[in-house]
OpenMM code with the backbone's topology and positions (N, CA, C; nanometers):
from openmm import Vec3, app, unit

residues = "UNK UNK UNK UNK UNK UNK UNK UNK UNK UNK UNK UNK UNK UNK UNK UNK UNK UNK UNK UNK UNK UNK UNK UNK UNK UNK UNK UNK UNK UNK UNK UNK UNK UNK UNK UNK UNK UNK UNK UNK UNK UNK UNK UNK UNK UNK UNK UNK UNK UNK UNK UNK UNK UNK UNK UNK UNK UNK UNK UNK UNK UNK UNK UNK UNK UNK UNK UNK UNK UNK UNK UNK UNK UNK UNK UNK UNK UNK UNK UNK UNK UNK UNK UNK UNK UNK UNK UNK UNK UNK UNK UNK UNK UNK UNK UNK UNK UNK UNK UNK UNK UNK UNK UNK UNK UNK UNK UNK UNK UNK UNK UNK UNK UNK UNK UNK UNK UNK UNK UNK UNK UNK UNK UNK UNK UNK UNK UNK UNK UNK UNK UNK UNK UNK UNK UNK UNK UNK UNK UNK UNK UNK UNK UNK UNK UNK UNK UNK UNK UNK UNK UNK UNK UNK UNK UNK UNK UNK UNK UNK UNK UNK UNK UNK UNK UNK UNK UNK UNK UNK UNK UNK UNK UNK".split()
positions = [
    Vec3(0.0844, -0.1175, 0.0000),
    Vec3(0.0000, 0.0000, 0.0000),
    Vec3(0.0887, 0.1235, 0.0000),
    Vec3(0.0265, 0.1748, -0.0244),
    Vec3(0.0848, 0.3730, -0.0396),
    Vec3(0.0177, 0.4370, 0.0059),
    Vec3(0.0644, 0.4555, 0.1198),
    Vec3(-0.0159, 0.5718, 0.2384),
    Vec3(-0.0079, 0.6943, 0.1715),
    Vec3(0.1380, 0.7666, 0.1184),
    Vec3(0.1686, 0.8913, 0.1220),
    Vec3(0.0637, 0.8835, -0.0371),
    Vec3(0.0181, 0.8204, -0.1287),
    Vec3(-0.0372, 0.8620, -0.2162),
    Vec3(-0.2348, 0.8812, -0.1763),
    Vec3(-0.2709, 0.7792, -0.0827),
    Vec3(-0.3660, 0.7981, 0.0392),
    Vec3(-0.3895, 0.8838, 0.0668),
    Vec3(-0.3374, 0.9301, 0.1608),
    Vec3(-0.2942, 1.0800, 0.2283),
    Vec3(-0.3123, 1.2031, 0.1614),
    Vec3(-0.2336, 1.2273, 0.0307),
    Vec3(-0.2637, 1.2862, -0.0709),
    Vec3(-0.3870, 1.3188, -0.0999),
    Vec3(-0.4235, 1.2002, -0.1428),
    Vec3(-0.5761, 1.2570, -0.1912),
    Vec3(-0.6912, 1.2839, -0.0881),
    Vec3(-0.6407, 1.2259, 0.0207),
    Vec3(-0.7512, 1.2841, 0.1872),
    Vec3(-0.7253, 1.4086, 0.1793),
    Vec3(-0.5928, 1.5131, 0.1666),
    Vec3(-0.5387, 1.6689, 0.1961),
    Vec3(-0.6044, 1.7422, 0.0344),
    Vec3(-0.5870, 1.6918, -0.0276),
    Vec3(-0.6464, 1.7337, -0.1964),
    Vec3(-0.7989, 1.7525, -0.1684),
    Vec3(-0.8719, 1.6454, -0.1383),
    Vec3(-1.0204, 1.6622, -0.1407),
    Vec3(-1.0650, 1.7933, -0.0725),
    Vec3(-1.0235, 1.8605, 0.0072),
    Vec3(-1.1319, 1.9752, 0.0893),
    Vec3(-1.1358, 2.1113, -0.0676),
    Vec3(-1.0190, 2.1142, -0.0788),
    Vec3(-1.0364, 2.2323, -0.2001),
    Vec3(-1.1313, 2.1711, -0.3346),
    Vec3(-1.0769, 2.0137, -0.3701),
    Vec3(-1.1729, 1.9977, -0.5030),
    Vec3(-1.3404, 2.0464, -0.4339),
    Vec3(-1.3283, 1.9809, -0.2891),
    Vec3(-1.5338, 1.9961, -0.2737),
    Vec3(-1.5004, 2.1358, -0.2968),
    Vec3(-1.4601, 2.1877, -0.2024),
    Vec3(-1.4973, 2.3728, -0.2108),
    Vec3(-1.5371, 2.3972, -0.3623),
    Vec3(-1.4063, 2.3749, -0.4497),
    Vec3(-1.4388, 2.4074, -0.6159),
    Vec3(-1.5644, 2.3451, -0.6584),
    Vec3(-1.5972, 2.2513, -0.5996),
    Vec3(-1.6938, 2.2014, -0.6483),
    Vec3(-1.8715, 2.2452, -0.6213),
    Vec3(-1.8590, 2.2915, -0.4780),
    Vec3(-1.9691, 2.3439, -0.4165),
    Vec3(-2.0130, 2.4946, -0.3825),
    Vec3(-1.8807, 2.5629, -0.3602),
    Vec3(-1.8556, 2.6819, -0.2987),
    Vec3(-1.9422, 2.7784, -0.3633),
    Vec3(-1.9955, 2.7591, -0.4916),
    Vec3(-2.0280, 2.8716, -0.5209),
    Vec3(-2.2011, 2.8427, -0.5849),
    Vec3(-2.2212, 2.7431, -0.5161),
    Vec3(-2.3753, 2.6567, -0.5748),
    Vec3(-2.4968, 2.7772, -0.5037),
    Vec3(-2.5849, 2.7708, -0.5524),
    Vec3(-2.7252, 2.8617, -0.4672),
    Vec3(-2.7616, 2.7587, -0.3787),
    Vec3(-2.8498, 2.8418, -0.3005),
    Vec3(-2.8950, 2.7456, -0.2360),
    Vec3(-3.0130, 2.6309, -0.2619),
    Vec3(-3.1028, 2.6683, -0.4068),
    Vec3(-3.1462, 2.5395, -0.4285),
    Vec3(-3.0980, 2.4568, -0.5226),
    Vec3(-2.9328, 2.4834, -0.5347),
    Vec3(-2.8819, 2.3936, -0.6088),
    Vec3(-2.8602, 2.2763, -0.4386),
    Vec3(-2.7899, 2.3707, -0.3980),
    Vec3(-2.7939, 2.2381, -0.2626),
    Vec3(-2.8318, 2.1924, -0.1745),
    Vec3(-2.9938, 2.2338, -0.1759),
    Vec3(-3.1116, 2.1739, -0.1103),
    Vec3(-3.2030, 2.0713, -0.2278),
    Vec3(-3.1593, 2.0613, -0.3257),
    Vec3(-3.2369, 2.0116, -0.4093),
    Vec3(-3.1827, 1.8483, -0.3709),
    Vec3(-3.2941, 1.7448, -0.3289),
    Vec3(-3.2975, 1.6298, -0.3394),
    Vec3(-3.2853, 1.5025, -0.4731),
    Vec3(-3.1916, 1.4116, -0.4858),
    Vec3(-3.1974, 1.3636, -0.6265),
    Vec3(-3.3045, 1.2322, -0.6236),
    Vec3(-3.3053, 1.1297, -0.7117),
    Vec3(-3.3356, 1.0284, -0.7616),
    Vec3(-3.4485, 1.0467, -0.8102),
    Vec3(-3.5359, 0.9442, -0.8477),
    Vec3(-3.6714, 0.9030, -0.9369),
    Vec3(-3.7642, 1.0266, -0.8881),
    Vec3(-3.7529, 0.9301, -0.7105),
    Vec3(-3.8599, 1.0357, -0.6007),
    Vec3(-3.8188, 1.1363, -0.5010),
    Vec3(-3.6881, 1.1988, -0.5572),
    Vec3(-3.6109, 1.3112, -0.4494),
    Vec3(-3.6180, 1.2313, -0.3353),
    Vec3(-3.5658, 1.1120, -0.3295),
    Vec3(-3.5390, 1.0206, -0.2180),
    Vec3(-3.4201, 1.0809, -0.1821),
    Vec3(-3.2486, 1.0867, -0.2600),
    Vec3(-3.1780, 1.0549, -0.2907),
    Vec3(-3.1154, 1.2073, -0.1603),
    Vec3(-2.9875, 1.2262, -0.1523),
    Vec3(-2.9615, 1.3272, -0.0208),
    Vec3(-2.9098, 1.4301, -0.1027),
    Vec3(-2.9400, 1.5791, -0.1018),
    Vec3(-2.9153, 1.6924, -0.1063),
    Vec3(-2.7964, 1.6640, -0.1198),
    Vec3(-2.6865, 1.7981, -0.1912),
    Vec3(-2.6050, 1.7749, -0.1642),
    Vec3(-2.5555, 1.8435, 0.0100),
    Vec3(-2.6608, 1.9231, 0.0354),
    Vec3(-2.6212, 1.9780, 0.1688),
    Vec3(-2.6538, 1.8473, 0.2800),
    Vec3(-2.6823, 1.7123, 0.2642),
    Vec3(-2.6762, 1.6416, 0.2951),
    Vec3(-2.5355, 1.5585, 0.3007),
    Vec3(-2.5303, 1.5842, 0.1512),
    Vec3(-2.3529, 1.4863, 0.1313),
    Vec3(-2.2870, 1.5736, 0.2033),
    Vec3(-2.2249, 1.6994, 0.2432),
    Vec3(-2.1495, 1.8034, 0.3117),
    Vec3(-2.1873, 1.7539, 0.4516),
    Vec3(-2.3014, 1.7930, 0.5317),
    Vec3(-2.3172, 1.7388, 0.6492),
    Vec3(-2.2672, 1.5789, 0.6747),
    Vec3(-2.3078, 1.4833, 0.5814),
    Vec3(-2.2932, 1.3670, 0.6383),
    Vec3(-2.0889, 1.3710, 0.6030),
    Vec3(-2.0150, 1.4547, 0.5451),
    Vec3(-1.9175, 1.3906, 0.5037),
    Vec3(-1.8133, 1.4863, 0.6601),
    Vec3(-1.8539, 1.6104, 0.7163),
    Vec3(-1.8160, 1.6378, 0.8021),
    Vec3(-1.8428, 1.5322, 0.9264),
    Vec3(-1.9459, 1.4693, 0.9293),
    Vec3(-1.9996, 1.3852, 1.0523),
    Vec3(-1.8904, 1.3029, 1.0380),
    Vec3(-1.8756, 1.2015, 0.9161),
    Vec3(-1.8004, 1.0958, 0.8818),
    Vec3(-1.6494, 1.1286, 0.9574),
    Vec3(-1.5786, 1.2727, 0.9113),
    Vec3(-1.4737, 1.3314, 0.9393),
    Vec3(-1.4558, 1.3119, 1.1112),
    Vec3(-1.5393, 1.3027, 1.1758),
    Vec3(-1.5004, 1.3655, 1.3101),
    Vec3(-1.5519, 1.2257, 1.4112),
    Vec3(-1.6318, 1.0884, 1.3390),
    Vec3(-1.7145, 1.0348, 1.4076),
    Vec3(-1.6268, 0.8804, 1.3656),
    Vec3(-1.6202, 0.8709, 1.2304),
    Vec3(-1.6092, 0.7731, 1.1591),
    Vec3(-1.4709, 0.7368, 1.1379),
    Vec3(-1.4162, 0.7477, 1.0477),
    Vec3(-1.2673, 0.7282, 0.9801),
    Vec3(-1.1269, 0.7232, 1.1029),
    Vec3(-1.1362, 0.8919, 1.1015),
    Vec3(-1.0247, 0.8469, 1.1692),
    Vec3(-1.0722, 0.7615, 1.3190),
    Vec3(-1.1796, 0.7676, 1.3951),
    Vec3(-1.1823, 0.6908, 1.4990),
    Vec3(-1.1665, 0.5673, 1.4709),
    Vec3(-1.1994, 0.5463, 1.3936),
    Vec3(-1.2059, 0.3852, 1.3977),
    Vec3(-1.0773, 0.3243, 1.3574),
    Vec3(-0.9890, 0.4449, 1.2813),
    Vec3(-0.8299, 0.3924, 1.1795),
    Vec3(-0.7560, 0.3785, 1.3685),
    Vec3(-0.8181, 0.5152, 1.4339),
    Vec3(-0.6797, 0.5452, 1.5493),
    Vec3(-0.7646, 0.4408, 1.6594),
    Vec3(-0.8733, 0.3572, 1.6842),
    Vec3(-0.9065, 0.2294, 1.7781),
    Vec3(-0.8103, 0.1469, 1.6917),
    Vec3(-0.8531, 0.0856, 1.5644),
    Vec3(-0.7786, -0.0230, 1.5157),
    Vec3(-0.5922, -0.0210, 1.5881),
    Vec3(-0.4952, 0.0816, 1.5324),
    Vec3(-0.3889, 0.0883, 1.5283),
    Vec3(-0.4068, 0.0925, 1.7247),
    Vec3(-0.4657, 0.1350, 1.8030),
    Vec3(-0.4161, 0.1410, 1.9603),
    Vec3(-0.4634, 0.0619, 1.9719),
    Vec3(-0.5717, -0.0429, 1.9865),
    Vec3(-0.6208, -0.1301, 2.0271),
    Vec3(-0.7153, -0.2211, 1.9917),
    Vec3(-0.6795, -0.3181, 1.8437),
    Vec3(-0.7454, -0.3797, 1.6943),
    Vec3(-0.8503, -0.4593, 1.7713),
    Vec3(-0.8666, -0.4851, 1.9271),
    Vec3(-0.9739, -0.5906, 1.9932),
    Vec3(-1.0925, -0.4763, 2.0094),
    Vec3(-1.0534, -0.3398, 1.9794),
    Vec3(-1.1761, -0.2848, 2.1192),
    Vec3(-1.2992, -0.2853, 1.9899),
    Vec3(-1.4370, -0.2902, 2.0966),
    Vec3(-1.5107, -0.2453, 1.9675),
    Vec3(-1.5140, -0.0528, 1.9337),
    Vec3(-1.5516, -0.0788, 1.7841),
    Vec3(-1.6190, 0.0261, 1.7461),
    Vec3(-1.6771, 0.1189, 1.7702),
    Vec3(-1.7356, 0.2513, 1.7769),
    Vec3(-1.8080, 0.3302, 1.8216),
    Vec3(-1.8805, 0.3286, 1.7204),
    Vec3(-2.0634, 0.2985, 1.7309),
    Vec3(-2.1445, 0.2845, 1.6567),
    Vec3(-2.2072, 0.4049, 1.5490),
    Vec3(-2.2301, 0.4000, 1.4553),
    Vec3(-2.2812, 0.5198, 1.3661),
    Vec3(-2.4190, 0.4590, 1.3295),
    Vec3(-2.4745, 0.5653, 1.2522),
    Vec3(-2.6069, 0.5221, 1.1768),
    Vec3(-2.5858, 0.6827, 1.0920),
    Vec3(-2.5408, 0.6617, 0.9959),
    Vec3(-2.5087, 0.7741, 0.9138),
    Vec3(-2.6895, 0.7455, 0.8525),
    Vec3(-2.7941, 0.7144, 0.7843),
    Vec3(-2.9048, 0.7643, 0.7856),
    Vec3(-2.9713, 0.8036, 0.8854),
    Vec3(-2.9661, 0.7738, 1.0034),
    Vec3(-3.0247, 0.7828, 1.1250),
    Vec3(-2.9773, 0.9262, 1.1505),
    Vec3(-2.8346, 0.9990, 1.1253),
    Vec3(-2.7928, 1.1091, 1.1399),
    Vec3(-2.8563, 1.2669, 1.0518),
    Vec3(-2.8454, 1.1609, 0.9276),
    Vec3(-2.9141, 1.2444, 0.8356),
    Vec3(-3.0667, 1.3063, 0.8926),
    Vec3(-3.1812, 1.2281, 0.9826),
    Vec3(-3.2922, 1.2613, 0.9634),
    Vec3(-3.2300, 1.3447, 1.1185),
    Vec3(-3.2275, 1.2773, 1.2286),
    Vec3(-3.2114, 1.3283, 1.3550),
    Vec3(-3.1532, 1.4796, 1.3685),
    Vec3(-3.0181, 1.4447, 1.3111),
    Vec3(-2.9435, 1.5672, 1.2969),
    Vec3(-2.9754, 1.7250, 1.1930),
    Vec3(-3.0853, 1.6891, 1.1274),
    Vec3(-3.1730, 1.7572, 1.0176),
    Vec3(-3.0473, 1.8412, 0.9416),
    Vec3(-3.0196, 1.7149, 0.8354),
    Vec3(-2.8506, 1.7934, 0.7675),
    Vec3(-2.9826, 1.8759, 0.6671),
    Vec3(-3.0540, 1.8616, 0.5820),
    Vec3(-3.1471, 1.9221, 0.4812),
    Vec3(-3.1384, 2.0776, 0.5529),
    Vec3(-3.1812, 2.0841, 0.6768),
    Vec3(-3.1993, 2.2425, 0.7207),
    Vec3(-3.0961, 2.2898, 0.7337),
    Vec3(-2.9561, 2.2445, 0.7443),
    Vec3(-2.7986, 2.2907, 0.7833),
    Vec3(-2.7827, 2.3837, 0.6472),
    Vec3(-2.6875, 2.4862, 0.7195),
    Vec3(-2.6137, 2.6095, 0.6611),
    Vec3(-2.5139, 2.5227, 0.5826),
    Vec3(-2.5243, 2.5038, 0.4422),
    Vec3(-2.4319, 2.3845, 0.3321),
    Vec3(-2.2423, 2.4646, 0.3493),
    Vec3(-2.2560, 2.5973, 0.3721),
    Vec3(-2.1024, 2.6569, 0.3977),
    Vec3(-2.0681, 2.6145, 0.5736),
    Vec3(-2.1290, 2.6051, 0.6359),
    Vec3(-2.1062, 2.5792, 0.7871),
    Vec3(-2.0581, 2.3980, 0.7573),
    Vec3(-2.1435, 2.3300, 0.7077),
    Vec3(-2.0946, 2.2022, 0.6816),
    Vec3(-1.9665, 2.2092, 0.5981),
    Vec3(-1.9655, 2.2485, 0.4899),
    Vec3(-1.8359, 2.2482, 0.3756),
    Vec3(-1.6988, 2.2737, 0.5188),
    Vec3(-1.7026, 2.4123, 0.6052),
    Vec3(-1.6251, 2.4562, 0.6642),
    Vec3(-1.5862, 2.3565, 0.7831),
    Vec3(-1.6631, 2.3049, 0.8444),
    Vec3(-1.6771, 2.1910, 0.9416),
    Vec3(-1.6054, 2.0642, 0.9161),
    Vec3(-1.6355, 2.0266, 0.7897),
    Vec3(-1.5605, 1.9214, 0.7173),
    Vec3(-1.3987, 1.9159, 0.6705),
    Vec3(-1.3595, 2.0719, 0.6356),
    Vec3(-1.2189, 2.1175, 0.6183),
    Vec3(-1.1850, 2.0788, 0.6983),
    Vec3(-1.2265, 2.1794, 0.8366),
    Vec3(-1.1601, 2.2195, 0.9591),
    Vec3(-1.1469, 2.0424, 0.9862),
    Vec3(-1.2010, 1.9587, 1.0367),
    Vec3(-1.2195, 1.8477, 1.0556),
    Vec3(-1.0616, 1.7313, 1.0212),
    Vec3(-1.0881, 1.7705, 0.8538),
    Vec3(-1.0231, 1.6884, 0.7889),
    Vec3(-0.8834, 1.7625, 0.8439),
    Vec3(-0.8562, 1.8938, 0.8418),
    Vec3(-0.6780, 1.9436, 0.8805),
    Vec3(-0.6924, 1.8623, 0.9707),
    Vec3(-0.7473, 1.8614, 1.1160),
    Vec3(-0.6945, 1.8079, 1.2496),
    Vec3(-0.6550, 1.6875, 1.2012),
    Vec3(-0.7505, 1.5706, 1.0822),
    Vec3(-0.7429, 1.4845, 1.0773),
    Vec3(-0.5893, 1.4280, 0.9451),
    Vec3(-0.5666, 1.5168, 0.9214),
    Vec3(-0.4475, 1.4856, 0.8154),
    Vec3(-0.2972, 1.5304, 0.9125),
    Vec3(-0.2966, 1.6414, 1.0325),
    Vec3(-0.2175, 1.6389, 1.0750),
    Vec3(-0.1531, 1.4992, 1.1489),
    Vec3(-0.2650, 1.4419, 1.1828),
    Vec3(-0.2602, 1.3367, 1.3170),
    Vec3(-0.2082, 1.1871, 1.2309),
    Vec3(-0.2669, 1.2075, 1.0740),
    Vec3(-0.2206, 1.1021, 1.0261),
    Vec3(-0.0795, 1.1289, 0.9719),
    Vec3(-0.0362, 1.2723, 0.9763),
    Vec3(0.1588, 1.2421, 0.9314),
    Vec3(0.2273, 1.2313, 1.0584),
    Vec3(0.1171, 1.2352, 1.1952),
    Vec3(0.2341, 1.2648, 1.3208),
    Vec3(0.2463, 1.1062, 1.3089),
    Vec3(0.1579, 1.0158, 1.2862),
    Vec3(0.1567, 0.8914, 1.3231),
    Vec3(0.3343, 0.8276, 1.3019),
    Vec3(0.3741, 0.8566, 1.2111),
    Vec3(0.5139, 0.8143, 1.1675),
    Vec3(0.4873, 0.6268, 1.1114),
    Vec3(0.5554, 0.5654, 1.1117),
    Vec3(0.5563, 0.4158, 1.1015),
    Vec3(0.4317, 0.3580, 1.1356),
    Vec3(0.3400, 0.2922, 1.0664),
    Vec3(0.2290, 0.1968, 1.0711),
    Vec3(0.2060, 0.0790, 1.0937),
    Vec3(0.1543, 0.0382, 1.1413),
    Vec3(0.1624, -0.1321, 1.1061),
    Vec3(0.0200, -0.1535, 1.0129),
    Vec3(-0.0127, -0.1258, 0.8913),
    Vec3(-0.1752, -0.1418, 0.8360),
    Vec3(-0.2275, -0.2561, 0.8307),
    Vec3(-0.1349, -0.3415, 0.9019),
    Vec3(-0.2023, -0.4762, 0.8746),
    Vec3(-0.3064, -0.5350, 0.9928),
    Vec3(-0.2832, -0.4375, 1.1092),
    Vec3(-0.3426, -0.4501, 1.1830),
    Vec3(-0.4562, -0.4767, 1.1752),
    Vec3(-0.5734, -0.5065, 1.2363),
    Vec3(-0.7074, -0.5426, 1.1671),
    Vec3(-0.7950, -0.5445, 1.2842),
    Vec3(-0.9436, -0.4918, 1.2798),
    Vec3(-1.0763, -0.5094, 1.3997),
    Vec3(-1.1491, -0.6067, 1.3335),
    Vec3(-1.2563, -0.5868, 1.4284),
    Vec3(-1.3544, -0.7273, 1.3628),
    Vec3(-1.4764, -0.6271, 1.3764),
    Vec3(-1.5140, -0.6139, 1.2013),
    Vec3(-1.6352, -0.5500, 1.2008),
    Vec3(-1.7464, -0.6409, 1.2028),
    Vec3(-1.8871, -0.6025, 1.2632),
    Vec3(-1.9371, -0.6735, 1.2801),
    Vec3(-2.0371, -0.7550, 1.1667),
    Vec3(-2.0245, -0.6578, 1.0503),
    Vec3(-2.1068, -0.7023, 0.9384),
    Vec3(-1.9796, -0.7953, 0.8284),
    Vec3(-1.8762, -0.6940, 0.8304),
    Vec3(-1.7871, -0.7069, 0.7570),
    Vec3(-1.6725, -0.7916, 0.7320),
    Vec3(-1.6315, -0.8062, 0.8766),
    Vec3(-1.5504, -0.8797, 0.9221),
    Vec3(-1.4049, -0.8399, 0.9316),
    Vec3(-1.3137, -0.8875, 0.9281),
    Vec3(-1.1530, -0.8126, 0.9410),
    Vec3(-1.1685, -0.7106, 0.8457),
    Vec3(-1.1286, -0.6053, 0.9156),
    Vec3(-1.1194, -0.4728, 0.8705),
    Vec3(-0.9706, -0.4192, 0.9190),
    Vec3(-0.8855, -0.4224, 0.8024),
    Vec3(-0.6792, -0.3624, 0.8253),
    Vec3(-0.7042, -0.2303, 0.8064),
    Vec3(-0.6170, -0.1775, 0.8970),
    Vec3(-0.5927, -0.0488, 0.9162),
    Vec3(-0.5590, 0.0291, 0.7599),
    Vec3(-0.5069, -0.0509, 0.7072),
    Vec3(-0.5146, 0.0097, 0.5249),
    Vec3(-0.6209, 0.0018, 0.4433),
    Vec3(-0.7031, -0.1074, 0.5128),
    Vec3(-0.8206, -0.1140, 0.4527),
    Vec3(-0.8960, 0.0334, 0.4678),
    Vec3(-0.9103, 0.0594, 0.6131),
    Vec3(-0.9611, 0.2448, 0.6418),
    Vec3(-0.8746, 0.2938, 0.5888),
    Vec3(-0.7848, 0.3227, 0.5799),
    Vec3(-0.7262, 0.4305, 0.5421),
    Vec3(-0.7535, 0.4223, 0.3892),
    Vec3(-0.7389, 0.3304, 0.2771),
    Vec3(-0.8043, 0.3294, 0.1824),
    Vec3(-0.9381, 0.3872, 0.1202),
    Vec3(-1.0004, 0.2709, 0.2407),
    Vec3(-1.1389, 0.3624, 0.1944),
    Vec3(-1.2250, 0.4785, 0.2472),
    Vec3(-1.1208, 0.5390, 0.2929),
    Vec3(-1.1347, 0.6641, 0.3518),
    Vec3(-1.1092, 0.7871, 0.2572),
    Vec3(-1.0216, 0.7357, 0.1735),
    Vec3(-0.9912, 0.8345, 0.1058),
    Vec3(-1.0952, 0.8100, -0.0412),
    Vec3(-1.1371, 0.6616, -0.0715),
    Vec3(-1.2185, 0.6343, -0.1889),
    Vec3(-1.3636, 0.6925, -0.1302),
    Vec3(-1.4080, 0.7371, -0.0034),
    Vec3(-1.5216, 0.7362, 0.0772),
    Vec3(-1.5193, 0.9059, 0.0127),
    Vec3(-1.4620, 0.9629, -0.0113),
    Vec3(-1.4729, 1.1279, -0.0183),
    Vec3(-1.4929, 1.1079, -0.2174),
    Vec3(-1.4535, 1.0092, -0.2924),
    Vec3(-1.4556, 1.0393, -0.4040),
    Vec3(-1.5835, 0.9679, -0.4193),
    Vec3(-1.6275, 0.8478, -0.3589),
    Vec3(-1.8187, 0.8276, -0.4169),
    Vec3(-1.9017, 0.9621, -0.3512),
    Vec3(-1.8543, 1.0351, -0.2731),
    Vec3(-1.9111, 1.1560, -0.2476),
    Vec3(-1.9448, 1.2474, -0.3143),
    Vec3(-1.8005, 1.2542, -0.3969),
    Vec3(-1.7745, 1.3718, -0.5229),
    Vec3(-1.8832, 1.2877, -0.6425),
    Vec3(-1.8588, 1.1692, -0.6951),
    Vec3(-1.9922, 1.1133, -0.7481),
    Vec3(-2.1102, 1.1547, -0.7324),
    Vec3(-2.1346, 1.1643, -0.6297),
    Vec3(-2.2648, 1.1430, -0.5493),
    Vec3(-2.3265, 1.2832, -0.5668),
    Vec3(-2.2464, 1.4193, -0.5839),
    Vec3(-2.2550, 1.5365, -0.5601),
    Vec3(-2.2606, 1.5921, -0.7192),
    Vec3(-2.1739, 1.5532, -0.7956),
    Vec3(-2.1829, 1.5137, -0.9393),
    Vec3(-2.3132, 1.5177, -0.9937),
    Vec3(-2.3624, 1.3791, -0.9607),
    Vec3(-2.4961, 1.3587, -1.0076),
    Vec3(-2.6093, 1.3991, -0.9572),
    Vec3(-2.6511, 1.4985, -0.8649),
    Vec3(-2.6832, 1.5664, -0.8173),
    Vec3(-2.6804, 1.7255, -0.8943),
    Vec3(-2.5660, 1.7449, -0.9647),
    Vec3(-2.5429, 1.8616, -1.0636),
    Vec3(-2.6012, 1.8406, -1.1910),
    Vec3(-2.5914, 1.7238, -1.2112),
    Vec3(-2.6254, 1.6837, -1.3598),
    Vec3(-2.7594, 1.6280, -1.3358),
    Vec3(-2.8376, 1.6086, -1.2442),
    Vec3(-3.0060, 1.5793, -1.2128),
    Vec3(-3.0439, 1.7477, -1.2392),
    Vec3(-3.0160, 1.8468, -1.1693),
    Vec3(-3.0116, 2.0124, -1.1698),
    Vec3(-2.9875, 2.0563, -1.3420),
    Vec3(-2.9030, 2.0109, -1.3612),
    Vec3(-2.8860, 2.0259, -1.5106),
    Vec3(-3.0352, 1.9872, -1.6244),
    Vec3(-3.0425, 1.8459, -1.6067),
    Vec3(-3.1625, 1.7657, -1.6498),
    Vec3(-3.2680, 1.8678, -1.6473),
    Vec3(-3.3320, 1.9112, -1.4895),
    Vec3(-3.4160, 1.9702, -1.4703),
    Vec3(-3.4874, 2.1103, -1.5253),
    Vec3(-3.3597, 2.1886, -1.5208),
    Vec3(-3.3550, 2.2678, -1.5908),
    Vec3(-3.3516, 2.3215, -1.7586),
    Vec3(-3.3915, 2.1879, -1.7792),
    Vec3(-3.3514, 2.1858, -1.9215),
    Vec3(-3.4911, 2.1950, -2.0089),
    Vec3(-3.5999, 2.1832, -1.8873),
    Vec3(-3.7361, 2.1444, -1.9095),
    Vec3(-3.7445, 1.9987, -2.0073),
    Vec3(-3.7768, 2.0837, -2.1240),
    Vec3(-3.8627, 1.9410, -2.2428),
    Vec3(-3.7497, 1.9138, -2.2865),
    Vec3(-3.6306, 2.0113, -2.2675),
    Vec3(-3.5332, 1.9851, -2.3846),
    Vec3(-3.4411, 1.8695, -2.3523),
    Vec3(-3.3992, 1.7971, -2.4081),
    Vec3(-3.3447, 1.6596, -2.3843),
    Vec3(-3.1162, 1.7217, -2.3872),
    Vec3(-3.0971, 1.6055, -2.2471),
    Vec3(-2.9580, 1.6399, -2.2351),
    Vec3(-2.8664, 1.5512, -2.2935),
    Vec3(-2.9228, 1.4644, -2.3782),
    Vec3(-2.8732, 1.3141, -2.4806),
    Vec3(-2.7564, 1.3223, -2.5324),
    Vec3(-2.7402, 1.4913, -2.6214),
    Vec3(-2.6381, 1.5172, -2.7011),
    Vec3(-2.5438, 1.5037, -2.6415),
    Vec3(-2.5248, 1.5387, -2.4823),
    Vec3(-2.3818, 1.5620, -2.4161),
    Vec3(-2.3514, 1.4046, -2.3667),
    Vec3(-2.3974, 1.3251, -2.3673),
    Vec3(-2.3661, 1.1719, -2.3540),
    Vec3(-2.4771, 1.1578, -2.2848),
    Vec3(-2.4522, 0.9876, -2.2539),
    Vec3(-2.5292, 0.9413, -2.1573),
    Vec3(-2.4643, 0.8986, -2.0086),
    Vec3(-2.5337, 0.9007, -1.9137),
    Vec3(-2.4900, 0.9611, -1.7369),
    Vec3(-2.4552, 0.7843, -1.7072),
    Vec3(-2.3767, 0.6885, -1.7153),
    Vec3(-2.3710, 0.5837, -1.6351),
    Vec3(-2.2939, 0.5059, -1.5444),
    Vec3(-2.2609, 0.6171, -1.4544),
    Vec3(-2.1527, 0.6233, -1.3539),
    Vec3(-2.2819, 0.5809, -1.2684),
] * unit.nanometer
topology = app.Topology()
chain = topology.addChain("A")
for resn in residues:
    res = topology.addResidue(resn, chain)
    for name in ("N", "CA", "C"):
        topology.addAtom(name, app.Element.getBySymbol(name[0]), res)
């Protein structure tokens, strides 16, 4: 594995979202996607990806590496979404929350020095879960985001297009 290329793209992601969001209205990022606006705002993806930042990742990378027996600290990232009412959240208070988040969290991963990633917990659905395994998909966890936020632009796009069809520019099958 390649942490330092890992790493990389965990410290890279806060500016692509910013570029990516920073300058949206606000019913670009209150607007709900799929068939039946089931699908999460993107001021949803921002809230849930700051939560993730501060609740998720690194806790669970820095239990594994101090102590690969202990359990988990439990999430319910939909359960957060409704409770925590990310839909009504200020989408720049989340974006900013999530930065701030991720620095503390990129400093702590260069103080770490030497790893052992092979280390491993026992998830309970999942099963052995290596400390490279998080750290991996920690950093792939911010790019189905950018997906996720993507298509969400290009549903906005669709919409706006009324009758007129968006065919010419390809077809969406990511």
């Amino acid at each position: 594995m390649n942490a330092d290329v890992l790493i990389n793209s965990l410290a890279r992601f806060p500016e692509i979202l910013r570029a990516v969001v920073g300058a949206l209205d606000d019913a670009t990022l209150r607007r709900r996607g799929g068939v039946q606006g089931q699908a999460w705002s993107i001021v949803e993806i921002l809230c849930h990806l700051a939560d993730e930042e501060m609740e998720d990742f690194r806790a669970r990378l820095e239990l594994t590496l101090r102590d690969p027996r202990a359990d988990w600290p439990k999430i319910d990232p939909e359960g957060a979404a409704r409770t925590r009412r990310y839909q009504e959240q200020d989408p720049h208070q989340a974006l900013e929350r999530f930065i701030a988040a991720r620095q503390a969290n990129l400093m702590w991963l260069v103080s770490l020095g030497v790893v052992n990633w092979s280390l491993a917990a026992q998830h309970p659905r999942l099963g052995a879960l290596r400390a490279g395994d998080l750290l991996a998909s920690w950093a792939a966890h911010d790019l189905l985001h950018l997906r996720q936020i993507v298509k969400r632009l290009y549903e906005a796009v669709g919409a706006a297009a009324g009758g007129f069809d968006t065919g010419y520019a390809g077809a969406w099958t990511a």
